[in-house]
C-alpha positions in Angstrom: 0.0 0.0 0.0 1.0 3.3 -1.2 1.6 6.4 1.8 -0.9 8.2 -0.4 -3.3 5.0 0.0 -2.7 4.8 3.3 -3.4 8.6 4.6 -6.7 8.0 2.2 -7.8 5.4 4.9 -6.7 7.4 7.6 -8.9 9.9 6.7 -12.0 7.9 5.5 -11.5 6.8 9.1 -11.2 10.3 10.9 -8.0 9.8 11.7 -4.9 12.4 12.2 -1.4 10.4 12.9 1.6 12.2 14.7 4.6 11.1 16.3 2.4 10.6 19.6 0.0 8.4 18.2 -3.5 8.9 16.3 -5.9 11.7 16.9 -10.2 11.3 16.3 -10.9 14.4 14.4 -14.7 15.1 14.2 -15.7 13.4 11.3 -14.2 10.2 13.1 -16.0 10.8 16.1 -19.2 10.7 14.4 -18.7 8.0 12.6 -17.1 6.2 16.1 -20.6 7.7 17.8 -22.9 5.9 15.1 -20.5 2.7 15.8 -21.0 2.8 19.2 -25.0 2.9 18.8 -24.8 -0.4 16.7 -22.8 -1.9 19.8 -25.0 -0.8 22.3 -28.0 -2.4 20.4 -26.2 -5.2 20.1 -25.6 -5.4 23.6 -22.4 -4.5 24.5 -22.2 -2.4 28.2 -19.3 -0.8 26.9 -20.7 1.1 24.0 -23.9 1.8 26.2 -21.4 3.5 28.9 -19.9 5.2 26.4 -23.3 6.6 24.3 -24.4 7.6 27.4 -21.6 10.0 28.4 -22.1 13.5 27.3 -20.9 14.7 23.5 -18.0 16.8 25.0 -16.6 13.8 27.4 -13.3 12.8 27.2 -13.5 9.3 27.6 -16.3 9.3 25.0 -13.6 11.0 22.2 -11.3 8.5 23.8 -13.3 5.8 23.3 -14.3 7.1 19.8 -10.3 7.4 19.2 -10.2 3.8 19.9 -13.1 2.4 17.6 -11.7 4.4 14.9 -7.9 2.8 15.4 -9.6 -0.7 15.3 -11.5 0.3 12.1 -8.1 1.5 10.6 -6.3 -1.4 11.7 -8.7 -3.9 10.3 -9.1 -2.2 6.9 -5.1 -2.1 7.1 -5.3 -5.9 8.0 -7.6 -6.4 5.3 -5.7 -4.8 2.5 -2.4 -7.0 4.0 -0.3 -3.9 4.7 
């Protein structure tokens, strides 16, 4: 995979990467938030925890941060990089 294809996935998945790691931008949080629903109807406590925390929470952009990395990573996986 190309660097160009690989910051095209970054960004489909609202995702900013600098030397200290990856960064949710909004667009990724929204998508992570809409994730996080499906979750939480599909039972998991986690997501419902998580939906349930107000908009401007920091664990709910952390845990947004984190759905989008595991999105990333299995698209990456997917494409064998």
């Amino acid at each position: 995979m190309t660097r160009e294809a690989r910051q095209e996935v970054l960004e489909r998945h609202g995702l900013v990467e600098s030397g200290d790691g990856f960064t949710v931008t909004l667009k990724g949080f929204q998508r992570a938030a809409r994730r996080a629903r499906d979750l939480r109807a599909q039972g998991n406590e986690e997501a419902a925890r998580m939906v349930a925390l107000s908009p401007d929470h920091p664990l709910r952009w952390e845990f947004a941060r984190c759905l989008q990395i595991e999105a990333f990573s299995n698209e990456m996986s997917d494409t064998g990089f």
